[in-house]
N, C-alpha and C positions, 0 to 999 in steps of 0.2 A: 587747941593745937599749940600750946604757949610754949610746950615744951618740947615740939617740933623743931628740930633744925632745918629749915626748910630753904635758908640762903644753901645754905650746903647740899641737899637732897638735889635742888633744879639748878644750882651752877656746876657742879661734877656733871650731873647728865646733860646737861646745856652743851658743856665743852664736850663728852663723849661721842655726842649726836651731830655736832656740826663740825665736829674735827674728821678727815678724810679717813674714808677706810671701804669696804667691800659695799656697804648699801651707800653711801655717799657716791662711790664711783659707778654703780649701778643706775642711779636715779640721775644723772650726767650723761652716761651712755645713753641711757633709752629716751629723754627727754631730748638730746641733738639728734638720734639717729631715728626716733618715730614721732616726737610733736610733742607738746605740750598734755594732751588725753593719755596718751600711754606712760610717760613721765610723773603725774598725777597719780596715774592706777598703782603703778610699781610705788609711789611716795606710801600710798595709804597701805599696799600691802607692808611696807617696811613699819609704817607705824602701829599696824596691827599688833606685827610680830614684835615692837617694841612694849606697847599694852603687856601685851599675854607671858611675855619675862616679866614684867614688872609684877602682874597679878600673881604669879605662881612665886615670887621673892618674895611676894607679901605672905603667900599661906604657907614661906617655909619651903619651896620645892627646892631652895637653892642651898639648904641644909641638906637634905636630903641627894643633890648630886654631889655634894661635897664628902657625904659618907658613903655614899657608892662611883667609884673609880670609874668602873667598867661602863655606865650610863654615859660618865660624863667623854670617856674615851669613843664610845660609839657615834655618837652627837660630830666629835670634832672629828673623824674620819669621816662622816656626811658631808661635816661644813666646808673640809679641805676637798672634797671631791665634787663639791656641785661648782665652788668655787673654781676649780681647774676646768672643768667642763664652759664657764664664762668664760674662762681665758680661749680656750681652745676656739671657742666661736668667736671672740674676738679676732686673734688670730687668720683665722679664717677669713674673715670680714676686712684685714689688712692686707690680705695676700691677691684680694677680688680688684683686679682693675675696670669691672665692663661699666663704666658709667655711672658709677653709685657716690657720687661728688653730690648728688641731690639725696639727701635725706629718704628714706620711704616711710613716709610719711603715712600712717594709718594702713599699715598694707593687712594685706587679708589675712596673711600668717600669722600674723601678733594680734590676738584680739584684746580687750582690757580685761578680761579675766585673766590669761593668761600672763599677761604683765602686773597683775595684781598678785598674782601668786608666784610671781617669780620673787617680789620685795619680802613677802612672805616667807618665801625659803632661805634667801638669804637671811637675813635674822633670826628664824628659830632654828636654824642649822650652825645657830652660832654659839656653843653654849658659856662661852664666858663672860654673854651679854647677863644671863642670868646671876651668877656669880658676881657681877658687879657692881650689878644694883644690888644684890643680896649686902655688900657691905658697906655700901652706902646707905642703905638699910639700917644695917647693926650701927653704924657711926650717927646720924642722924633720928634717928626715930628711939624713942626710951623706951625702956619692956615692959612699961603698962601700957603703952600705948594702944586704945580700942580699933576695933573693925574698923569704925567711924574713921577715924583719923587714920587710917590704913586706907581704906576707899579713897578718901578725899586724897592721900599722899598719890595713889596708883592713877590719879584720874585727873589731878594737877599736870602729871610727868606722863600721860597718856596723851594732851593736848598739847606741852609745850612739844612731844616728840613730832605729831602731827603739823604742828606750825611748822617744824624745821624743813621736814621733808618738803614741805608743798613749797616750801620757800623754794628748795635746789630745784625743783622741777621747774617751776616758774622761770627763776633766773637763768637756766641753761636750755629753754625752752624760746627765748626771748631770739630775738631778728638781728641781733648781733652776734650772739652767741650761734646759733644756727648757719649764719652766715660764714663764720671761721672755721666750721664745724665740717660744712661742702667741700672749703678751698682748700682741708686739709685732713679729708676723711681717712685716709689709709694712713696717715701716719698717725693720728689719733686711735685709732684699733689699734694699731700696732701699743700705741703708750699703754690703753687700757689691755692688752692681753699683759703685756708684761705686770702690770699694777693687780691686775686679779691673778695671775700666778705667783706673782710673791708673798698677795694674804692668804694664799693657799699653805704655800710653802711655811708661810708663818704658825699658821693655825696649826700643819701636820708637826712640824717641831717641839710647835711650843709643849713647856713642861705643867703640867695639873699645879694648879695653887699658884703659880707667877704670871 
Protein backbone atom coordinates (compact mmCIF):
# COMPACT_ATOMS: atom_id res chain seq x y z
CA UNK A 1 0.00 0.00 0.00
CA UNK A 2 3.20 2.25 -0.48
CA UNK A 3 1.50 4.02 -3.12
CA UNK A 4 -1.65 4.74 -1.07
CA UNK A 5 -2.27 8.17 -0.09
CA UNK A 6 -3.51 7.24 2.93
CA UNK A 7 -2.67 10.69 5.26
CA UNK A 8 -5.09 12.10 2.71
CA UNK A 9 -7.78 9.23 2.41
CA UNK A 10 -8.46 9.37 6.63
CA UNK A 11 -7.54 13.12 7.26
CA UNK A 12 -10.36 14.38 4.51
CA UNK A 13 -12.75 11.85 5.96
CA UNK A 14 -11.46 12.46 9.59
CA UNK A 15 -12.42 16.16 9.05
CA UNK A 16 -15.86 15.22 7.04
CA UNK A 17 -16.87 12.90 9.93
CA UNK A 18 -16.34 14.94 13.05
CA UNK A 19 -17.08 18.27 11.28
CA UNK A 20 -21.02 19.15 12.18
CA UNK A 21 -23.57 18.29 9.97
CA UNK A 22 -27.15 16.05 9.79
CA UNK A 23 -25.73 12.72 11.61
CA UNK A 24 -23.37 14.61 13.97
CA UNK A 25 -26.46 16.66 15.02
CA UNK A 26 -28.42 13.55 15.14
CA UNK A 27 -26.18 11.35 17.47
CA UNK A 28 -26.12 14.80 20.01
CA UNK A 29 -29.93 14.89 19.85
CA UNK A 30 -30.57 11.38 20.70
CA UNK A 31 -27.69 10.76 22.94
CA UNK A 32 -28.96 14.07 25.47
CA UNK A 33 -32.58 13.28 24.77
CA UNK A 34 -32.58 9.18 25.39
CA UNK A 35 -29.04 7.97 27.05
CA UNK A 36 -26.03 6.88 26.15
CA UNK A 37 -27.64 3.12 24.49
CA UNK A 38 -29.77 4.85 22.04
CA UNK A 39 -26.80 7.46 21.17
CA UNK A 40 -24.67 4.36 20.64
CA UNK A 41 -27.46 2.64 18.35
CA UNK A 42 -27.96 5.77 16.08
CA UNK A 43 -23.70 6.05 16.22
CA UNK A 44 -23.31 2.56 14.79
CA UNK A 45 -26.30 3.01 12.43
CA UNK A 46 -24.38 6.22 11.07
CA UNK A 47 -21.27 4.31 10.83
CA UNK A 48 -22.88 1.50 9.00
CA UNK A 49 -24.26 3.78 6.59
CA UNK A 50 -20.73 5.36 6.30
CA UNK A 51 -19.09 1.70 5.67
CA UNK A 52 -21.63 0.96 2.70
CA UNK A 53 -20.79 4.53 0.80
CA UNK A 54 -17.43 3.81 1.17
CA UNK A 55 -17.75 0.01 -0.08
CA UNK A 56 -20.00 0.90 -3.01
CA UNK A 57 -16.99 4.21 -4.02
CA UNK A 58 -14.90 1.45 -3.88
CA UNK A 59 -16.78 -0.94 -6.55
CA UNK A 60 -17.43 2.25 -8.60
CA UNK A 61 -21.15 2.99 -7.64
CA UNK A 62 -20.19 6.67 -7.15
CA UNK A 63 -19.17 6.63 -10.96
CA UNK A 64 -22.15 5.36 -11.74
CA UNK A 65 -24.40 8.08 -9.87
CA UNK A 66 -22.32 10.56 -11.35
CA UNK A 67 -23.45 9.22 -14.94
CA UNK A 68 -26.97 8.96 -13.95
CA UNK A 69 -28.63 12.41 -12.61
CA UNK A 70 -31.94 11.19 -12.00
CA UNK A 71 -30.50 8.42 -9.03
CA UNK A 72 -28.58 10.88 -7.74
CA UNK A 73 -31.65 13.44 -7.68
CA UNK A 74 -33.89 10.94 -6.14
CA UNK A 75 -31.53 10.05 -3.19
CA UNK A 76 -31.42 13.97 -2.32
CA UNK A 77 -35.11 14.50 -2.38
CA UNK A 78 -35.20 11.44 0.20
CA UNK A 79 -32.25 13.02 2.05
CA UNK A 80 -33.99 16.47 2.17
CA UNK A 81 -37.18 15.09 3.18
CA UNK A 82 -36.46 12.58 5.94
CA UNK A 83 -34.29 15.41 7.05
CA UNK A 84 -37.32 17.96 7.47
CA UNK A 85 -39.37 15.28 9.06
CA UNK A 86 -36.31 15.51 12.12
CA UNK A 87 -36.75 19.05 11.98
CA UNK A 88 -40.40 18.95 12.35
CA UNK A 89 -40.17 16.56 15.43
CA UNK A 90 -37.67 18.44 16.70
CA UNK A 91 -39.86 21.30 16.52
CA UNK A 92 -42.28 19.67 18.01
CA UNK A 93 -40.40 18.56 20.97
CA UNK A 94 -39.59 22.50 21.58
CA UNK A 95 -43.05 23.50 21.49
CA UNK A 96 -43.96 20.55 24.43
CA UNK A 97 -43.83 22.18 27.82
CA UNK A 98 -45.36 19.11 30.06
CA UNK A 99 -42.28 18.39 32.03
CA UNK A 100 -39.78 16.82 29.61
CA UNK A 101 -36.70 19.01 31.32
CA UNK A 102 -35.80 15.19 32.31
CA UNK A 103 -34.43 13.47 29.33
CA UNK A 104 -36.68 10.12 28.50
CA UNK A 105 -34.37 8.24 28.86
CA UNK A 106 -34.78 4.59 27.29
CA UNK A 107 -38.45 5.13 26.78
CA UNK A 108 -40.51 2.37 25.25
CA UNK A 109 -41.13 4.40 21.93
CA UNK A 110 -37.48 4.50 20.73
CA UNK A 111 -36.21 0.95 20.81
CA UNK A 112 -32.33 0.59 19.63
CA UNK A 113 -33.21 -0.69 16.50
CA UNK A 114 -35.19 1.81 15.76
CA UNK A 115 -32.50 4.37 16.63
CA UNK A 116 -30.01 2.26 14.84
CA UNK A 117 -31.86 2.72 11.76
CA UNK A 118 -32.68 5.99 12.05
CA UNK A 119 -28.37 6.91 11.80
CA UNK A 120 -28.65 4.49 9.04
CA UNK A 121 -31.00 6.64 7.05
CA UNK A 122 -29.51 9.57 7.74
CA UNK A 123 -26.32 8.73 5.83
CA UNK A 124 -27.58 6.56 3.00
CA UNK A 125 -30.16 9.24 2.39
CA UNK A 126 -27.31 11.32 1.84
CA UNK A 127 -25.89 10.86 -1.59
CA UNK A 128 -23.03 13.28 -1.65
CA UNK A 129 -21.52 11.26 1.02
CA UNK A 130 -20.86 8.71 -1.71
CA UNK A 131 -19.53 11.10 -4.10
CA UNK A 132 -17.00 12.30 -1.73
CA UNK A 133 -15.37 9.58 -0.94
CA UNK A 134 -15.66 8.70 -4.42
CA UNK A 135 -13.07 11.51 -5.01
CA UNK A 136 -11.02 11.07 -2.36
CA UNK A 137 -10.79 7.98 -3.91
CA UNK A 138 -9.76 9.09 -7.37
CA UNK A 139 -7.19 11.66 -5.59
CA UNK A 140 -5.68 9.08 -3.09
CA UNK A 141 -5.77 5.58 -4.35
CA UNK A 142 -3.72 4.85 -7.90
CA UNK A 143 -5.51 2.86 -10.75
CA UNK A 144 -3.71 -0.22 -10.21
CA UNK A 145 -4.62 -0.29 -7.00
CA UNK A 146 -5.92 -4.24 -5.88
CA UNK A 147 -9.15 -5.28 -4.21
CA UNK A 148 -6.65 -5.87 -1.38
CA UNK A 149 -5.77 -2.50 -0.92
CA UNK A 150 -9.32 -1.39 -1.72
CA UNK A 151 -10.66 -3.64 1.23
CA UNK A 152 -7.99 -2.71 3.58
CA UNK A 153 -8.55 1.34 2.35
CA UNK A 154 -12.88 0.71 2.99
CA UNK A 155 -12.24 -1.01 6.33
CA UNK A 156 -9.37 1.48 7.71
CA UNK A 157 -12.22 4.41 7.02
CA UNK A 158 -14.97 1.89 8.26
CA UNK A 159 -13.34 1.99 11.81
CA UNK A 160 -12.03 5.36 12.07
CA UNK A 161 -15.85 6.37 11.03
CA UNK A 162 -17.11 4.11 13.94
CA UNK A 163 -14.55 5.66 16.56
CA UNK A 164 -15.91 9.08 15.70
CA UNK A 165 -19.37 8.34 16.18
CA UNK A 166 -19.20 6.50 19.46
CA UNK A 167 -16.98 9.30 20.51
CA UNK A 168 -20.15 12.08 19.96
CA UNK A 169 -22.44 9.66 21.58
CA UNK A 170 -20.24 9.11 24.62
CA UNK A 171 -19.33 12.68 25.00
CA UNK A 172 -22.94 14.18 24.71
CA UNK A 173 -24.13 11.22 26.59
CA UNK A 174 -21.86 12.20 29.62
CA UNK A 175 -23.61 13.80 33.21
CA UNK A 176 -22.56 17.25 32.22
CA UNK A 177 -23.72 17.38 29.03
CA UNK A 178 -27.08 15.67 30.07
CA UNK A 179 -27.27 17.91 32.78
CA UNK A 180 -27.42 21.23 30.47
CA UNK A 181 -29.32 19.25 28.14
CA UNK A 182 -32.68 19.19 31.05
CA UNK A 183 -32.11 22.93 32.21
CA UNK A 184 -32.41 23.71 28.58
CA UNK A 185 -34.41 21.33 26.75
CA UNK A 186 -36.87 23.36 24.73
CA UNK A 187 -34.59 25.69 23.57
CA UNK A 188 -32.15 22.95 22.34
CA UNK A 189 -35.10 21.47 20.14
CA UNK A 190 -35.83 24.50 18.97
CA UNK A 191 -31.68 24.93 17.98
CA UNK A 192 -31.79 21.49 16.54
CA UNK A 193 -35.18 21.79 14.40
CA UNK A 194 -33.69 24.91 12.91
CA UNK A 195 -30.13 23.13 12.36
CA UNK A 196 -31.95 19.93 10.59
CA UNK A 197 -34.09 22.22 8.50
CA UNK A 198 -31.45 24.18 7.11
CA UNK A 199 -29.39 20.66 5.97
CA UNK A 200 -32.58 19.99 4.49
CA UNK A 201 -32.95 23.19 2.88
CA UNK A 202 -29.20 22.61 1.89
CA UNK A 203 -29.29 19.27 0.50
CA UNK A 204 -32.90 20.35 -1.55
CA UNK A 205 -30.84 23.31 -3.29
CA UNK A 206 -27.89 22.13 -3.57
CA UNK A 207 -26.64 21.78 -7.26
CA UNK A 208 -25.32 17.85 -8.73
CA UNK A 209 -21.44 18.08 -8.92
CA UNK A 210 -20.77 21.02 -6.16
Amino acid sequence: MTDINLPLIMGASLLAMASPGPATLAIAATSMSHGRKHGLALASGVSTGSFLWSLAAALGMGAVMAANVWLFEVMRYFGAGYLLFLALKSARSAMTPTGLEQPAIETAELSLGKSYLKGLAIHLTNPKAILFIGSIYALGLPAEATPTNLMSVVLLLGSQSALVCQLYAWIFASRPVVSGYRKTRRALDAVFAMLFGVASLRILTSTFGH
